[in-house]
C-alpha positions as CSV (number, residue, x, y, z in Angstrom):
1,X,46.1,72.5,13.4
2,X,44.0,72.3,16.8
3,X,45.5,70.0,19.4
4,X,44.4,66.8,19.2
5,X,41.5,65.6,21.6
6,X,43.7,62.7,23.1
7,X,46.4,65.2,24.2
8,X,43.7,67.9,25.1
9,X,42.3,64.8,27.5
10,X,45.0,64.4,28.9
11,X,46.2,67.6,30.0
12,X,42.7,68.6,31.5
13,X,42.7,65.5,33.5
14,X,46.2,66.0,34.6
15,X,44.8,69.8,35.7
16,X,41.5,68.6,37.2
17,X,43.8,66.2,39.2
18,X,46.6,68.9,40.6
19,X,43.9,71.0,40.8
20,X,42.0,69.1,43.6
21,X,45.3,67.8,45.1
22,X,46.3,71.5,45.4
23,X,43.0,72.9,46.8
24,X,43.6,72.1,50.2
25,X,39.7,70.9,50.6
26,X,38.8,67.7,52.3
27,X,37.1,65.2,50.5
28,X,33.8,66.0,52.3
29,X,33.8,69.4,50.6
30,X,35.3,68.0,47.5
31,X,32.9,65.1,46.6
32,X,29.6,67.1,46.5
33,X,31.1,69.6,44.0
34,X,32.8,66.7,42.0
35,X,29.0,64.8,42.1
36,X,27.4,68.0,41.3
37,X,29.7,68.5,38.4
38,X,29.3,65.6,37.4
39,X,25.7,65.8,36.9
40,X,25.5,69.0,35.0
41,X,28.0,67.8,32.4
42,X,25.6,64.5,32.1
43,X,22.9,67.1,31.2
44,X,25.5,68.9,29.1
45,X,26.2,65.3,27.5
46,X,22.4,64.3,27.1
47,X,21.7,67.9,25.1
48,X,24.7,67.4,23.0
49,X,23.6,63.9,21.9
50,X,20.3,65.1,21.1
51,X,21.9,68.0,19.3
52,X,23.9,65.9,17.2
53,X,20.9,63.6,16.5
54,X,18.7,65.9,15.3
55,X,21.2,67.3,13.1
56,X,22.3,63.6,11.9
57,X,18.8,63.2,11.3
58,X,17.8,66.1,9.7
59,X,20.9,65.5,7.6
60,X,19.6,61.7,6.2
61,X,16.6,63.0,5.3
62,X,17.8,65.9,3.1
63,X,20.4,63.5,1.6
64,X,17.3,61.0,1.0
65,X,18.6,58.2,2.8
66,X,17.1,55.9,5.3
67,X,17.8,56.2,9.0
C-alpha cells in the first residue's frame, strides 16, 4: 500500500520546515527561493490541471457522456 497523501503531507512539510530552520540562511536569501518555488510549482500545478482535463475530457466523450 503507498502511504497515504495526508501522512506524505505532512512529513514533507515537517522537512521543508527543519529544512529552512536548519539552513542557516537569512530570510532575505530565503524568501526569493521560497517565491521562486513557489511559482514554478504554480506552473507545475496549472500543467497538471490541464493534463487532467484533457484526459477527463477526452474520457467523457469516449464514454458518450455530456461534459
Amino acid at each position: 500500500m503507498d502511504k497515504p497523501t495526508t501522512m506524505r503531507h505532512r512529513e514533507f512539510k515537517t522537512y521543508l520546515i527543519s529544512l529552512i530552520n536548519e539552513s542557516g540562511l537569512p530570510a532575505f536569501v530565503l524568501v526569493p527561493v521560497m517565491e521562486q518555488a513557489l511559482s514554478e510549482l504554480k506552473a507545475i500545478e496549472e500543467q497538471q490541471y490541464l493534463e487532467d482535463k484533457a484526459n477527463y475530457e477526452a474520457e467523457g466523450k469516449e464514454d458518450g457522456k455530456d461534459i
